[in-house]
Structure formats: structure tokens, C-alpha cells
C-alpha positions in Angstrom: 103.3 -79.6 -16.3 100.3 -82.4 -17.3 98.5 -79.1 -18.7 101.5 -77.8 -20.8 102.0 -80.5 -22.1 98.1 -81.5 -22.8 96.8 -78.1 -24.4 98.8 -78.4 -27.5 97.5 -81.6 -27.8 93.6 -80.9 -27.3 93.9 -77.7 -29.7 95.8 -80.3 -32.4 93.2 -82.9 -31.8 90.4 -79.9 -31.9 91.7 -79.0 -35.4 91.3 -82.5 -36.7 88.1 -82.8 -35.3 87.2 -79.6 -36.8 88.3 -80.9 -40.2 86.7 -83.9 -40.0 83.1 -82.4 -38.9 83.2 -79.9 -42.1 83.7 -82.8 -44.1 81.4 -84.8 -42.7 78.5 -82.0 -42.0 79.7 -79.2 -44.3 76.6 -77.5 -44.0 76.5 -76.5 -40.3 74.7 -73.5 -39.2 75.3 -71.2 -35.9 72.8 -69.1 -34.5 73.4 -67.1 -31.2 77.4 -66.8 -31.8 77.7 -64.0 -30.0 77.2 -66.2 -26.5 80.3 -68.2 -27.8 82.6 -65.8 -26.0 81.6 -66.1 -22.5 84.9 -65.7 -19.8 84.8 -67.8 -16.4 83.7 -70.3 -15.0 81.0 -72.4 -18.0 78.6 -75.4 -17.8 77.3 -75.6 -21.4 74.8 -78.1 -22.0 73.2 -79.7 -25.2 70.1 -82.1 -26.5 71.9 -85.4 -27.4 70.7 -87.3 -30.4 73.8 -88.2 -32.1 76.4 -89.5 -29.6 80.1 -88.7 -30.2 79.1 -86.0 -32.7 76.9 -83.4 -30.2 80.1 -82.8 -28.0 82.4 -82.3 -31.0 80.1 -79.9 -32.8 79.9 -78.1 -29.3 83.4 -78.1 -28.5 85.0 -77.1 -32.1 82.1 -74.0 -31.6 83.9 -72.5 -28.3 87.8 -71.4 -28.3 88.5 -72.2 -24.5 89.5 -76.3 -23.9 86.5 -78.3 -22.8 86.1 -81.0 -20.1 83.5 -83.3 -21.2 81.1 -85.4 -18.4 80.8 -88.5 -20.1 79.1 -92.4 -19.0 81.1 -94.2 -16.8 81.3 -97.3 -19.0 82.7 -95.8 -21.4 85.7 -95.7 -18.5 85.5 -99.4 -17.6 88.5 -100.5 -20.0 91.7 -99.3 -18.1 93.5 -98.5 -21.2 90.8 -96.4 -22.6 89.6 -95.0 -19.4 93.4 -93.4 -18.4 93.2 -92.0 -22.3 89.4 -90.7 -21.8 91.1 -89.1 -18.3 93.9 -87.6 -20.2 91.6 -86.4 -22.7 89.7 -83.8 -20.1 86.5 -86.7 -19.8 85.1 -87.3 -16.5 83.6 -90.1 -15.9 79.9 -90.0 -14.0 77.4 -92.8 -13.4 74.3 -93.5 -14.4 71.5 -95.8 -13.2 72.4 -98.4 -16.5 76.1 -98.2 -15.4 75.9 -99.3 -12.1 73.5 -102.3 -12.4 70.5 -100.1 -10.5 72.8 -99.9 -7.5 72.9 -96.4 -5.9 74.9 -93.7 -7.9 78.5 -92.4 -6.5 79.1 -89.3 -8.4 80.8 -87.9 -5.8 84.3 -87.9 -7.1 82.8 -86.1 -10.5 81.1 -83.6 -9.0 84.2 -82.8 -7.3 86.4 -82.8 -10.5 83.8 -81.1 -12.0 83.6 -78.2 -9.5 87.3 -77.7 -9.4 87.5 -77.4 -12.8 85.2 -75.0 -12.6 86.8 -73.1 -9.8 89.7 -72.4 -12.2 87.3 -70.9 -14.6 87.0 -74.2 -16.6 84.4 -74.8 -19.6 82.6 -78.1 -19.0 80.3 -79.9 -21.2 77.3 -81.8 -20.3 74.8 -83.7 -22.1 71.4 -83.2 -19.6 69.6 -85.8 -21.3 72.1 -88.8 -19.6 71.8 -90.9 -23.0 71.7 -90.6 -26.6 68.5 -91.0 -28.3 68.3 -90.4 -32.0 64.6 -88.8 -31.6 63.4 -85.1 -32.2 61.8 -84.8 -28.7 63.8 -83.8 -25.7 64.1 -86.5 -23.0 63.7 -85.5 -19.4 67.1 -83.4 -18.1 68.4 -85.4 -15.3 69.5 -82.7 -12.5 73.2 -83.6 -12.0 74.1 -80.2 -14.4 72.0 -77.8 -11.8 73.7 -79.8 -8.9 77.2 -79.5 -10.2 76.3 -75.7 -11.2 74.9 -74.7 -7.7 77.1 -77.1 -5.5 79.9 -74.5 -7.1 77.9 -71.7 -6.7 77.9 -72.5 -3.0 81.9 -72.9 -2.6 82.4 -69.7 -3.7 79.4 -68.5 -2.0 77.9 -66.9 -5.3 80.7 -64.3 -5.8 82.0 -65.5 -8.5 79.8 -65.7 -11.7 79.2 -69.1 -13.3 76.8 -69.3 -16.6 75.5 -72.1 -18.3 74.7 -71.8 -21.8 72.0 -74.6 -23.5 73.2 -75.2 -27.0 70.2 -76.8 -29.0 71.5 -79.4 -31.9 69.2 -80.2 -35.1 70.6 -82.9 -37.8 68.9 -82.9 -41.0 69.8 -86.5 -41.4 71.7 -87.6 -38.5 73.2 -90.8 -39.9 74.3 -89.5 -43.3 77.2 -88.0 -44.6 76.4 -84.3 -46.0 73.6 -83.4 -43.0 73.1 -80.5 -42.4 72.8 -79.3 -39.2 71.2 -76.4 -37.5 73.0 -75.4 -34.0 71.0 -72.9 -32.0 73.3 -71.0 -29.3 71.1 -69.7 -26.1 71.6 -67.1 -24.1 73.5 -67.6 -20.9 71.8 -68.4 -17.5 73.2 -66.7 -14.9 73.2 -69.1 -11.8 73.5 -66.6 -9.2 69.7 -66.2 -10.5 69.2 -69.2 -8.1 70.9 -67.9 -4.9 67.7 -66.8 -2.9 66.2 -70.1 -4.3 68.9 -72.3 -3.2 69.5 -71.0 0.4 65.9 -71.2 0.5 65.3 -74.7 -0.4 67.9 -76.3 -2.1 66.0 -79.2 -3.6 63.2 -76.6 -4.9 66.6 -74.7 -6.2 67.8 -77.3 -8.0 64.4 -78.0 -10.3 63.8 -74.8 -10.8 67.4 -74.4 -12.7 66.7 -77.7 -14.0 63.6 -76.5 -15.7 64.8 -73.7 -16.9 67.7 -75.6 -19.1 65.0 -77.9 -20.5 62.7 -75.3 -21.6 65.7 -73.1 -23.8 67.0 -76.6 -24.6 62.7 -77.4 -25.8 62.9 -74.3 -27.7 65.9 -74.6 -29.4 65.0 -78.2 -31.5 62.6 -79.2 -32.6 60.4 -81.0 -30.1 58.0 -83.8 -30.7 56.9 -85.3 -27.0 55.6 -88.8 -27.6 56.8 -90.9 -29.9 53.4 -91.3 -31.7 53.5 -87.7 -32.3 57.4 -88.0 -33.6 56.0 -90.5 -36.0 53.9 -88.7 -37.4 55.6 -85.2 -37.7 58.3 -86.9 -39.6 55.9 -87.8 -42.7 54.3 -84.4 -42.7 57.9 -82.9 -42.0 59.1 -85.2 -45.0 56.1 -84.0 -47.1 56.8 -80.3 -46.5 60.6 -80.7 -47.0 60.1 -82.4 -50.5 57.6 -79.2 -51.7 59.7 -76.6 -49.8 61.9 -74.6 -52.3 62.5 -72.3 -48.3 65.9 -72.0 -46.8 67.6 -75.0 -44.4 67.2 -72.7 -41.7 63.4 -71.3 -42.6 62.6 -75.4 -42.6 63.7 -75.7 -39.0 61.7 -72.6 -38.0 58.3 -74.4 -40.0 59.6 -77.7 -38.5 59.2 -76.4 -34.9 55.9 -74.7 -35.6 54.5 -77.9 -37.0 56.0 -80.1 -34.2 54.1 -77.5 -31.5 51.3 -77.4 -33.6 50.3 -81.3 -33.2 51.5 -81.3 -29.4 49.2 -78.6 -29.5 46.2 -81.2 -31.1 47.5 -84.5 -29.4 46.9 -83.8 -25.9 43.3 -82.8 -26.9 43.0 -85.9 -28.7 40.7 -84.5 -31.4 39.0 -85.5 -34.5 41.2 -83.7 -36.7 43.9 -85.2 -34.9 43.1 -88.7 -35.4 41.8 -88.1 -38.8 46.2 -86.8 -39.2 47.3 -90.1 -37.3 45.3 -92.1 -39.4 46.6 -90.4 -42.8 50.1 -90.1 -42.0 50.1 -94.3 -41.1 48.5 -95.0 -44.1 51.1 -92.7 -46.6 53.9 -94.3 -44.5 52.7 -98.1 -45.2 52.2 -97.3 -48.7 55.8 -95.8 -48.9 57.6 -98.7 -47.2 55.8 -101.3 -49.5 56.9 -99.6 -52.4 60.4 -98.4 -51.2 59.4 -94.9 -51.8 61.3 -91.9 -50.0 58.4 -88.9 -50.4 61.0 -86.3 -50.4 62.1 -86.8 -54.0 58.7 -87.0 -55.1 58.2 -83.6 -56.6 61.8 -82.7 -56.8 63.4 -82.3 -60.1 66.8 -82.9 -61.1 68.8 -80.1 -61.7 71.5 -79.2 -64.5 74.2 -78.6 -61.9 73.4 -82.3 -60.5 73.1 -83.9 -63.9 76.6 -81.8 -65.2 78.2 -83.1 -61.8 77.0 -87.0 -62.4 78.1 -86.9 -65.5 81.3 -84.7 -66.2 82.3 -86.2 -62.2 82.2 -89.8 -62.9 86.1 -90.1 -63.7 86.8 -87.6 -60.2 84.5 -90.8 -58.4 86.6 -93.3 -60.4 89.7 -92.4 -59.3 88.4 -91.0 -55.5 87.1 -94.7 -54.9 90.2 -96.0 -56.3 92.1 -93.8 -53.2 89.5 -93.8 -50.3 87.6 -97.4 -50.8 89.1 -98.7 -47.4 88.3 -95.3 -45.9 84.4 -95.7 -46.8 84.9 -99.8 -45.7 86.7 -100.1 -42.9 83.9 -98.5 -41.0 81.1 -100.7 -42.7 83.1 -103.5 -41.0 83.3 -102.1 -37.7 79.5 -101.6 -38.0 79.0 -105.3 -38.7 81.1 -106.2 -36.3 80.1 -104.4 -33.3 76.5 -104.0 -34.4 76.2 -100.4 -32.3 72.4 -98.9 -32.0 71.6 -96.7 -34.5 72.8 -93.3 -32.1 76.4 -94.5 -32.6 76.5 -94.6 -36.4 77.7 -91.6 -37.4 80.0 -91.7 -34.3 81.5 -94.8 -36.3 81.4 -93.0 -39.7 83.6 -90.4 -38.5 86.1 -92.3 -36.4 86.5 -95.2 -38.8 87.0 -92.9 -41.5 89.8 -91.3 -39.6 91.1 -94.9 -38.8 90.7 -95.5 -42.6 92.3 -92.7 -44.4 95.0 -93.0 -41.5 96.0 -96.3 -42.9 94.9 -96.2 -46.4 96.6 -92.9 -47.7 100.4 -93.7 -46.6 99.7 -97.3 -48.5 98.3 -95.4 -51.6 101.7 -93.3 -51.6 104.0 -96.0 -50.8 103.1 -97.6 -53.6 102.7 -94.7 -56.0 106.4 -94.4 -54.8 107.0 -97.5 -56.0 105.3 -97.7 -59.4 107.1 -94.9 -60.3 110.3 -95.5 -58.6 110.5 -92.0 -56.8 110.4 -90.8 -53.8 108.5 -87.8 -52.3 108.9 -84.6 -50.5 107.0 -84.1 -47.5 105.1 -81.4 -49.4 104.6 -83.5 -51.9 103.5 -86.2 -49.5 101.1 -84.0 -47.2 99.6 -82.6 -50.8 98.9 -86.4 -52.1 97.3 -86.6 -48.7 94.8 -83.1 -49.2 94.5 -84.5 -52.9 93.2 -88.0 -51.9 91.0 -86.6 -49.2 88.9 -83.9 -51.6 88.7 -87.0 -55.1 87.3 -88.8 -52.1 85.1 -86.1 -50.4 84.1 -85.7 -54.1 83.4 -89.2 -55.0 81.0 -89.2 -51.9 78.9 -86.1 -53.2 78.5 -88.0 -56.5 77.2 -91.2 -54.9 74.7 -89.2 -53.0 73.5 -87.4 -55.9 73.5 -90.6 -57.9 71.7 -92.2 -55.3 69.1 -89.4 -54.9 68.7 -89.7 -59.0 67.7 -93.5 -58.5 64.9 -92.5 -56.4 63.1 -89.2 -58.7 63.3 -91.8 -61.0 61.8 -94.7 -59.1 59.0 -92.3 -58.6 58.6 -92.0 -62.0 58.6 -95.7 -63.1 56.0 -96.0 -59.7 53.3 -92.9 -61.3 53.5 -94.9 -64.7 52.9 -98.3 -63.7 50.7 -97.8 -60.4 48.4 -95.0 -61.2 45.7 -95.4 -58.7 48.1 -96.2 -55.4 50.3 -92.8 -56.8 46.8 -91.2 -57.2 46.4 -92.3 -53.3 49.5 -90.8 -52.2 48.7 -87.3 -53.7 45.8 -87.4 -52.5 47.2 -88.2 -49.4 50.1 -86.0 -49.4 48.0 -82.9 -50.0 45.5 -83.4 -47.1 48.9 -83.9 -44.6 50.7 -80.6 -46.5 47.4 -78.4 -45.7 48.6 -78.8 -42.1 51.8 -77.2 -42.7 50.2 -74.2 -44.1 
């Protein structure tokens, strides 16, 4: 009866969900989505750099309902805990959850196995925490555990795949990202049997491994945080001369990331002589408040026709959605969450906001008129106010990206030799792109 009851529910909170991430990341590429159709028993697994977002962007991707593992903190409030429950989360530990006193993950493997047992599609994020970085942390080996520990009850009759989804944001924090989601090809864990009733331990890496190296290959991958800091200037370079494809600039992006992996562990000159040129452009940027990716780009007629014949749509789409873009501002402030949880706050407070907002802008449309509404005319107020404000946002980004071509601009004409620098500069870190 709970599932009856509870499917319905998930499918109507997926669609929201669904909504709310095409709005939000309207420009979302799938590769691979012929492994999105997988029957029986399914672990599927991604890279984690943008908290709450990763597992929605997986889950809205696969038609089945999705158990999610998820930190056991997130548990510790009772009311939100029994919700998270109801909501097909389990909860597991991790070493910052329990103090650094041993894990019991006994009780979620077990969930997690029975679920599986009834041909269930679980989620896990490997990686144990969200880090907004490029590079892959290392997997922790609860997913090959879970995977074989099932494997084992059923003795390896019955087929159970895991599938590594690899997630690349353009700009994770932003409204309008695009993102980039790379589908792998299934592993089949009955790979592992020989392995596992051979050495079970040695069983266990070796599956481990394997979902790091598709998850590796399908993001980009940076490996040190030196080396992220420095492919992001000559990624930011290359994007703002790049006239390529989104999806070509992942494809460069990764070459370039292997390329100075490649260089760094060798530690060589041309190496240092890129660490030391990439610091310097970056200083120079931050001193001036320069973003390098509008550098070269030019302002189009299609952006300078929507800023212009689109400032009454923002007008009147600020006038309808100002809580919505405020109310999670104020959360933000409030709670002061790390920098992974942003977007996380974007999205839900936004959902919060227009929840509240909207029925106050009718009710009192109803009353300055002195009428009363139809619920189609209610629920198309509602669509109405959601696209003036989904267009207000679009023209604030382009006005905002218009501010900085121009504030490169004013820099070239009154800083000539420090914009000479940067060229200079720019052009020795693009030859390593090409």
C-alpha cells in the first residue's frame, strides 16, 4: 500500500523537478541515452560537484523510480529524516558523520540490497561528498560492496549493472549552465564473480576501479588542485576565442586537462614556464575585475535587439518574480552554505518563492480588478508569471555579460600596456590548446 500510494507522488514530484531543472539548466546535453533503458536490478553512480542538482539531473534522465543513498546528517532532524525515508533516501554514514567513530552501514547496505532484489534503481554518488572541482575525488568502495554483497545473495544469477553517469556544468553556480551529461556503458557485475569468490577484498577494488576510470573519462579531470587552477584560465582563454560547439568545448576541455596531467607529473620546464603564466594572467584579472571570456567576444544583434526591445518583458517579470529571485538570496545569507550547495539553494528557494509569491500576485490582481478567476485562468497567470520571469533572468545575464565586453573596452583604452600584457599573455597560454 506505502508504494501505491508513494509512486504517484515521486513521478509528480519528478515532473516538477524536471521543470524546474529545464529552467534552471535549459541547455542540458545527453550522451549515451541508449543505456537509459536498462531492466533489473541498477546501481547508477555519478561524479558529484553540485550537490542536490547531480541526483536530480540523474534521476529526471531514467523512467524507473530511484532510491537515492544519501549522508546520514542529512537524516539527523526527525522531521526531515522520516520525509527523506518516505522520499526513497537511505541514509549511510560517513567518517564526518559519525565524529571519526567506526561506520555502521549495515542497516543501508541491507535496504540497499533489498531494494535491489526487487529490481530497484539506486543512485549513488561514489565520491561520498560534494566538491565543486573538475577532478574526480577518490570513489569510496561502499557502491562495489553494495553491488557484489547482492551479487552474492542471489549467487550471480541474476544480473545487476551499474552504469557511471559523468556530470559537466559549464558554470555550476549560475542560472542558464549548461551542462554536458555523459551516459556510460553498463558494467556487468557478474564480471567480478571469479574475482570475488577468489578474493573478495581484491574483488571489491577492482570494480571499484573500474567505476572511477569510466567516471575519469567521462568529465573532465584535473588531479591536483594546482593543475585545476591552472586549466581553468587556459580553459577560460580557449572558451572566450572558441566560436566550437558546447559539446566540441568539453571534448577540447578534456584533452587539455590530460594534456597538463600529462606535463605536471613530469614537472617540466614548459610546465612551469605554463604555471607561471597562467598565475600571472589570473592576478592581473582579479585586480582589474576582468572576466577573460568576454574579452574577444562581440555583442551580437540578437543580444542587443533582446536588451533593448526586452526591457519592458524584465520590467514587468521583476515586478512578478522579485521574491522568487530573493527569497533565496536570504536563505544564502542566512545559512551561509559552502559554495557546492548554491545552486541547490537557487533551485529550492525558487520553488519556495514562486510557491508563495504567485498566489499573492493573483490574489491581488483579483482584487484590483474586483474579479475573480477560473482555475485556467489561474494556472495560466501562474505559466505567464513563470516565462516574464524566466525572461527577465535571460536579460539580466545578457545585460550583465554587456557590462563586462564593455569594461574590457574602457580597460584596452585606458591601460594599454597592462592589456598589451594580457594578450601577450593570453596568446602564449591559447598555443597550448592548439
Amino acid at each position: 500500500m506505502k508504494q501505491i500510494i508513494l509512486i504517484p507522488i515521486y513521478y509528480f514530484l519528478k515532473a516538477i523537478v524536471w521543470v524546474a531543472i529545464k529552467i534552471y539548466n535549459p541547455s542540458t546535453f545527453v550522451l549515451g541515452k541508449k543505456n537509459l533503458y536498462q531492466k533489473g536490478p541498477l546501481i547508477v553512480v555519478s561524479n558529484h560537484p553540485n550537490t542536490l542538482l547531480d541526483p536530480l539531473h540523474v534521476a529526471v534522465l531514467f523512467h524507473r523510480y530511484v532510491y537515492f543513498l544519501a549522508n546520514a546528517s542529512l537524516f539527523k532532524n526527525k522531521i526531515v529524516g522520516w520525509l527523506l525515508n518516505q522520499l526513497y533516501c537511505i541514509p549511510v554514514q560517513r567518517m564526518q558523520d559519525t565524529g571519526g567513530k567506526p561506520l555502521n552501514n549495515v542497516e543501508a547496505f541491507k535496504r540497499s540490497t533489498d531494494f535491489l532484489a526487487n529490481n530497484g534503481c539506486l543512485y549513488v554518488a561514489p565520491e561520498g561528498t560534494s566538491w565543486m572541482e573538475k577532478r574526480l575525488h577518490p570513489i569510496k568502495t561502499g557502491t562495489a560492496r553494495i553491488a557484489l554483497n547482492y551479487a552474492k545473495d542471489c549467487n550471480f544469477e541474476k544480473e545487476l549493472m551499474i552504469i557511471a553517469v559523468g556530470l559537466v556544468y559549464d558554470k555550476p553556480n549560475f542560472f542558464g549552465s549548461k551542462v554536458r551529461i555523459k551516459v556510460c556503458d553498463p558494467i556487468k557485475v557478474s564480471d567480478y564473480q571469479t574475482d570475488y569468490y577468489t578474493n573478495e577484498k581484491e574483488a571489491v577494488r577492482k570494480l571499484t576501479n573500474k567505476i572511477e576510470v569510466l567516471l575519469k573519462s567521462s568529465i573532465i579531470h584535473t588531479e591536483t588542485i594546482e593543475n585545476e587552477q591552472i586549466f581553468t584560465v587556459i580553459q577560460d582563454i580557449y572558451y572566450g576565442n572558441s566560436k566550437e560547439p558546447y559539446l566540441d568545448k568539453v571534448l577540447k576541455s578534456q584533452e587539455i586537462a590530460e594534456k597538463l596531467i600529462a606535463i605536471e607529473s613530469n614537472n617540466t620546464p614548459y610546465y612551469r614556464a605554463i604555471a607561471k603564466a597562467s598565475a600571472e594572467l589570473k592576478n592581473i584579472l582579479a585586480a582589474y575585475g576582468l572576466d577573460i571570456r568576454y574579452k574577444n567576444e562581440p555583442q551580437t544583434i540578437f543580444q542587443s535587439a533582446f536588451l533593448l526591445l526586452g526591457l519592458p518583458l524584465f520590467i514587468v517579470g521583476f515586478v512578478f518574480n522579485w521574491l522568487v529571485a530573493l527569497f533565496p538570496m536570504m536563505v544564502r545569507k542566512w545559512v551561509k552554505p559552502v559554495v557546492e550547495y548554491h545552486s541547490t539553494f537557487n533551485v529550492l528557494g525558487g520553488l519556495i518563492g514562486l510557491m508563495i509569491l504567485y498566489p499573492f500576485n493573483i490574489y491581488c490582481i483579483e482584487k484590483i480588478t474586483n474579479s475573480t478567476f477560473s482555475k485556467l485562468e489561474w494556472w495560466g497567470m501562474v505559466f505567464g508569471m513563470l516565462l516574464l520571469g524566466t525572461l527577465a533572468k535571460w536579460w539580466e545575464i545578457y545585460f550583465n555579460q554587456l557590462l563586462k565586453k564593455n569594461k574590457w573596452k574602457i580597460f584596452e583604452k585606458n591601460n594599454t600596456n597592462e592589456y598589451q600584457k594580457i594578450e601577450m599573455l593570453e596568446h602564449n597560454l591559447l598555443e597550448f590548446v592548439y
